[in-house]
C-alpha positions as a Markdown table, in Angstrom:
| # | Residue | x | y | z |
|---|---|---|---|---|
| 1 | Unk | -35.1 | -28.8 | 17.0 |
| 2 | Unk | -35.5 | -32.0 | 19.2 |
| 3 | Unk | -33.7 | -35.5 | 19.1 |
| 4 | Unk | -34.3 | -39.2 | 20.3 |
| 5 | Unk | -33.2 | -38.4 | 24.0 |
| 6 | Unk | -36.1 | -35.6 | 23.7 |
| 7 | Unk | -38.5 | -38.2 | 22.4 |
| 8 | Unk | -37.6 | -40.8 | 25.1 |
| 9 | Unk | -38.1 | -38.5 | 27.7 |
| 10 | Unk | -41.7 | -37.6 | 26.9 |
| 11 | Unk | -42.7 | -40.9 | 25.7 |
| 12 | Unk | -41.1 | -43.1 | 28.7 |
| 13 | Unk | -43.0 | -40.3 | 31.4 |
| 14 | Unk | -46.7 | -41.9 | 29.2 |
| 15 | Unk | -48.0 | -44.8 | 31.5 |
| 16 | Unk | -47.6 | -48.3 | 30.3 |
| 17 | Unk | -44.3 | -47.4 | 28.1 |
| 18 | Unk | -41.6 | -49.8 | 27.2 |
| 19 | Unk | -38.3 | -49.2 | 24.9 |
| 20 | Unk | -37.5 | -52.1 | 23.3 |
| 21 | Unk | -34.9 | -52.9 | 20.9 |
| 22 | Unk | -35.7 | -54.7 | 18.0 |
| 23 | Unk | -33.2 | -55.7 | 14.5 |
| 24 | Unk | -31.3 | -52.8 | 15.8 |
| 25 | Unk | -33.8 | -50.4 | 16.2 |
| 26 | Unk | -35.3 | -49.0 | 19.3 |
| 27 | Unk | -38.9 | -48.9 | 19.3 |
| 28 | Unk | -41.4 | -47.7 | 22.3 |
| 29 | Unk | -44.4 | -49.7 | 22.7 |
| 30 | Unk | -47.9 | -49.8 | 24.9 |
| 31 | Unk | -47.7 | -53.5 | 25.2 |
| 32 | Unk | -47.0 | -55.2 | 22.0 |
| 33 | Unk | -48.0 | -51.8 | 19.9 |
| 34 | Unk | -45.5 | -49.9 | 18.4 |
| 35 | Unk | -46.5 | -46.8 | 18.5 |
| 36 | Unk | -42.7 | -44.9 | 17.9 |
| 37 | Unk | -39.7 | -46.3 | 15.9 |
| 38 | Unk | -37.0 | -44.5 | 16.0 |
| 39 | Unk | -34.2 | -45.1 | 12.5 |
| 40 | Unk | -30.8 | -46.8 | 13.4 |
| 41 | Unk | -29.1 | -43.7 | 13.5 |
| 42 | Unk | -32.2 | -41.8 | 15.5 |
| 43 | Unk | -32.1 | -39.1 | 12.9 |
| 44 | Unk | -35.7 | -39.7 | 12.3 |
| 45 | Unk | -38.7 | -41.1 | 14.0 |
| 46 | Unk | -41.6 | -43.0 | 12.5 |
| 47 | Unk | -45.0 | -42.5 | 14.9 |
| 48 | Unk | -48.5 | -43.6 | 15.0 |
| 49 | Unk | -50.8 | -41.0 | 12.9 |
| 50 | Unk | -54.3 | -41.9 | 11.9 |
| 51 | Unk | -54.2 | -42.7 | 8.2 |
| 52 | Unk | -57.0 | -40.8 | 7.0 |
| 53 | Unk | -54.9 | -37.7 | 8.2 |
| 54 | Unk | -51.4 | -38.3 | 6.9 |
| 55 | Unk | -51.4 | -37.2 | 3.2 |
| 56 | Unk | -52.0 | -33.6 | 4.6 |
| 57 | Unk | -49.8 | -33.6 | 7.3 |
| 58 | Unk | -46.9 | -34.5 | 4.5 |
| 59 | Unk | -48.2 | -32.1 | 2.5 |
| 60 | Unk | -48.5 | -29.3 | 4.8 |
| 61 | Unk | -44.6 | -29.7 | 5.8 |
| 62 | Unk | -42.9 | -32.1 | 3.0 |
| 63 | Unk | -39.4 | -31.4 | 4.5 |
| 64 | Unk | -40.0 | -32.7 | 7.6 |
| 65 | Unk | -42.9 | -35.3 | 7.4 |
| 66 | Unk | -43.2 | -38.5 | 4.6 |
| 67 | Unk | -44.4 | -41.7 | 4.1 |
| 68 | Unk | -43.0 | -44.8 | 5.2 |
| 69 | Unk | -42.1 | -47.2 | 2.9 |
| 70 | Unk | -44.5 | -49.3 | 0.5 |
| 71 | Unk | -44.8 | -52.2 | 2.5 |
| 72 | Unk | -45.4 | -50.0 | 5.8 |
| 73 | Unk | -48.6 | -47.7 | 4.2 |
| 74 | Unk | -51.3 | -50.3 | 5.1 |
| 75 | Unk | -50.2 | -49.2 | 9.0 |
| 76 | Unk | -51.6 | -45.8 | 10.5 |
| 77 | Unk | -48.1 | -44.3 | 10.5 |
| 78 | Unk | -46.0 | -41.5 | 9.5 |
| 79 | Unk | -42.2 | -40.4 | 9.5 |
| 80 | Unk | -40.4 | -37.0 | 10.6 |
| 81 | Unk | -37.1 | -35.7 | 10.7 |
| 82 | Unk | -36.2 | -34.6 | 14.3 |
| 83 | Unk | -34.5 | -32.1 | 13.3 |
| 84 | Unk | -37.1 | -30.5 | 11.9 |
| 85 | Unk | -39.6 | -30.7 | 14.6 |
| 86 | Unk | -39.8 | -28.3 | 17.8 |
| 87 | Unk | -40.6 | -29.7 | 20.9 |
| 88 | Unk | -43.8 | -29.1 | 21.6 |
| 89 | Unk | -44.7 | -30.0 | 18.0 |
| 90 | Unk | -42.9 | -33.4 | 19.3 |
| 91 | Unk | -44.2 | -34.2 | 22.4 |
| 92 | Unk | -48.0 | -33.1 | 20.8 |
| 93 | Unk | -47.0 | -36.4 | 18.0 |
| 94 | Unk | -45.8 | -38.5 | 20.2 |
| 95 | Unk | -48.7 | -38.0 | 22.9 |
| 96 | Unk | -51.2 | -38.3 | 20.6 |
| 97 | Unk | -49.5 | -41.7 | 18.9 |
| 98 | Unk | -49.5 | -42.8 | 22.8 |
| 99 | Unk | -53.3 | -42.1 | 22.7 |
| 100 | Unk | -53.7 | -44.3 | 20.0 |
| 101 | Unk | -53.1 | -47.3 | 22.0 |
| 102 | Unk | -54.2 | -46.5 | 24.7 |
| 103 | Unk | -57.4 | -47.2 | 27.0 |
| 104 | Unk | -59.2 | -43.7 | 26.7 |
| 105 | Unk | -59.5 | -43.6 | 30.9 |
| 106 | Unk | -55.9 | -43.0 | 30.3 |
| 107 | Unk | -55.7 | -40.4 | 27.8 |
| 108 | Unk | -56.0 | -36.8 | 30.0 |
| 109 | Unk | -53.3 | -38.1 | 31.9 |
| 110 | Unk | -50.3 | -36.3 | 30.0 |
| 111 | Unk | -52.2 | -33.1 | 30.5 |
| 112 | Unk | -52.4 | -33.1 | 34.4 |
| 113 | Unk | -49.8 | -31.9 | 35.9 |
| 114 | Unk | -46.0 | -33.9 | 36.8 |
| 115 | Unk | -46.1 | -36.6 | 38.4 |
| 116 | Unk | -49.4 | -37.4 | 38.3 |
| 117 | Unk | -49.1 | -40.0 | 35.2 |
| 118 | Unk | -45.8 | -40.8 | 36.7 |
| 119 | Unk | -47.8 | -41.7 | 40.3 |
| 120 | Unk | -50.9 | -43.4 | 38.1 |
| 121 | Unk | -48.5 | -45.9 | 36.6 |
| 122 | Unk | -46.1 | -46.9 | 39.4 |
| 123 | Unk | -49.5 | -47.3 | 41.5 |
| 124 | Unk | -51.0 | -49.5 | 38.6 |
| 125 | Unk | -47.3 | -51.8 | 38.4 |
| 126 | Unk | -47.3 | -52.3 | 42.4 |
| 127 | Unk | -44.3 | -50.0 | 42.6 |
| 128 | Unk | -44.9 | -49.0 | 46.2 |
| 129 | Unk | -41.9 | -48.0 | 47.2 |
| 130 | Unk | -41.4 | -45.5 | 44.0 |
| 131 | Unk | -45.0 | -44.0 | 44.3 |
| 132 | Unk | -44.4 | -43.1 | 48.0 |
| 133 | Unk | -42.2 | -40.0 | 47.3 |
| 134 | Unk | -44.6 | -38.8 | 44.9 |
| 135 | Unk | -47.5 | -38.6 | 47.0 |
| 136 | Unk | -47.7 | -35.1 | 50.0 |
| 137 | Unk | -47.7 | -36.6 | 53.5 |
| 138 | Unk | -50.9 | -34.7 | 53.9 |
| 139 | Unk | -52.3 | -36.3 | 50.6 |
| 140 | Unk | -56.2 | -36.1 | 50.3 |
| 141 | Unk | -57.3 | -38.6 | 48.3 |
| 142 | Unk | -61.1 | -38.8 | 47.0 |
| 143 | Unk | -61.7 | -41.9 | 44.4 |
| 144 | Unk | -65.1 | -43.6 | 43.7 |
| 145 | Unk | -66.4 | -42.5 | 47.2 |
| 146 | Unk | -63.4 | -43.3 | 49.2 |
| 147 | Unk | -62.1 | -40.4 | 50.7 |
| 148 | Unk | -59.1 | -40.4 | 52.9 |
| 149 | Unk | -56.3 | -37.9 | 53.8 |
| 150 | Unk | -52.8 | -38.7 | 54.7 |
| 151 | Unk | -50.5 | -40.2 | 52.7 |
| 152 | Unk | -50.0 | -43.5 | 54.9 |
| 153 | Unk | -53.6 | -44.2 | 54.8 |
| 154 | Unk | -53.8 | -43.7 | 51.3 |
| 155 | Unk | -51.0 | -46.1 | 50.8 |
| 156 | Unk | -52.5 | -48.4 | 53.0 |
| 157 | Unk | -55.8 | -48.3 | 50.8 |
| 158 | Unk | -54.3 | -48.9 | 47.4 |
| 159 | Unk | -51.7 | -51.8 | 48.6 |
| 160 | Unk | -54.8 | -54.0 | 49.4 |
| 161 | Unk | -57.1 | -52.6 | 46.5 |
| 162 | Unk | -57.7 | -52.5 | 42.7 |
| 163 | Unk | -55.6 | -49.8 | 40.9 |
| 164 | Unk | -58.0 | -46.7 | 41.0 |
| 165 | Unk | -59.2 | -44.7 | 37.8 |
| 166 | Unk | -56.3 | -42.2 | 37.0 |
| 167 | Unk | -57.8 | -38.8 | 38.5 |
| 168 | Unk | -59.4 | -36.2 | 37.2 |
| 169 | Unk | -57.6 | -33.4 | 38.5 |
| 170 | Unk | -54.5 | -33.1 | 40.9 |
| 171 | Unk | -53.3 | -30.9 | 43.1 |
| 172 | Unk | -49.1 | -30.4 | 43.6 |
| 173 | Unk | -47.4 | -28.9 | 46.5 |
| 174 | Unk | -43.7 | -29.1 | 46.7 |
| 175 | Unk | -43.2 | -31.8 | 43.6 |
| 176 | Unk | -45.8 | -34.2 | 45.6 |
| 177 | Unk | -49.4 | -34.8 | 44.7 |
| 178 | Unk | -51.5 | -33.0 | 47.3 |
| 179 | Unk | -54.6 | -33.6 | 46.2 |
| 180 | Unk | -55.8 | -37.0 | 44.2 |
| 181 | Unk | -60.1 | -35.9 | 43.0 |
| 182 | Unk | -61.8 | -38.6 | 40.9 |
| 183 | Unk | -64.3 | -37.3 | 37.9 |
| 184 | Unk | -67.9 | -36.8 | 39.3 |
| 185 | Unk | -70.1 | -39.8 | 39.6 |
| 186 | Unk | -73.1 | -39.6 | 37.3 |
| 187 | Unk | -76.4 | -40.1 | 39.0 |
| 188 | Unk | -78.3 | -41.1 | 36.3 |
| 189 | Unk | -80.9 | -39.3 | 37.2 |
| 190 | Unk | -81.5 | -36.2 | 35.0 |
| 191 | Unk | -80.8 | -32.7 | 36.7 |
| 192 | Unk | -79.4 | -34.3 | 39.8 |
């Protein structure tokens, strides 16, 4: 069993989140997209679900997920009644309706672990003084063939840069990212 604090809490840790509320309903958005609505009493939850897909994920669980109304079935969504959900049968729907509006550079970052996402996202708003006590004093970072090591220095680096790709794989040590590693360059050369 889950509720809407549960759902908040997963969705607001996904990078680019917002809660907004609108005609008395909160809703949590990737810029303008909806991609959960929760009802006014936040019983249920309504969540982006491609809509070649939903007719059997109602059928295979008709007390917990249905339609939305009429004039809602031309959008790729789908309803559930929290209390019928788990939470890891949660946070996988509400990940997933994250990925749906999402840039797909972003979409491994939920599976890396805390706080990377977190850290990608405070680095990407200019949130510098928030994405310091994320990051190990002896950080070593390695993006796009900039390597550096020390958490200074890397602060120093992405103050006065683009935003870097989220990373491939992290490394934590005492709730701080140690270890910040890039995915491989290709070489385009075959075999190399």
């Amino acid at each position: 069993m889950t509720d809407a604090d549960a759902v908040r809490r997963v969705a607001l840790d996904l990078p680019r989140v917002h809660e907004r509320e609108v005609r008395g309903r909160w809703k949590l958005r990737v810029k303008q997209i909806v991609f959960v609505a929760f009802s006014r009493d936040e019983r249920d939850i309504g969540f982006g679900f491609p809509r070649t897909e939903r007719e059997g994920l109602v059928a295979s669980d008709p007390a917990t997920f249905y339609l939305p109304g009429s004039a809602d079935l031309r959008y790729q969504w789908v309803c559930a009644h929290l209390d019928r959900l788990d939470e890891d049968e949660m946070r996988e729907l509400v990940v997933d309706a994250w990925r749906m509006c999402t840039p797909r550079m972003l979409h491994d970052l939920p599976d890396l672990p805390a706080p990377a996402a977190r850290a990608w996202d405070l680095i990407e708003k200019g949130q510098w003084h928030d994405v310091r006590p994320l990051l190990h004093p002896y950080l070593r970072f390695d993006d796009q063939g900039v390597a550096l090591r020390g958490r200074s220095k890397v602060m120093e680096h992405l103050t006065g840069h683009p935003t870097p790709r989220p990373p491939a794989e992290v490394e934590v040590r005492d709730g701080q990212i140690y270890r910040w590693q890039d995915r491989p360059r290709r070489s385009g050369v075959e075999g190399i």
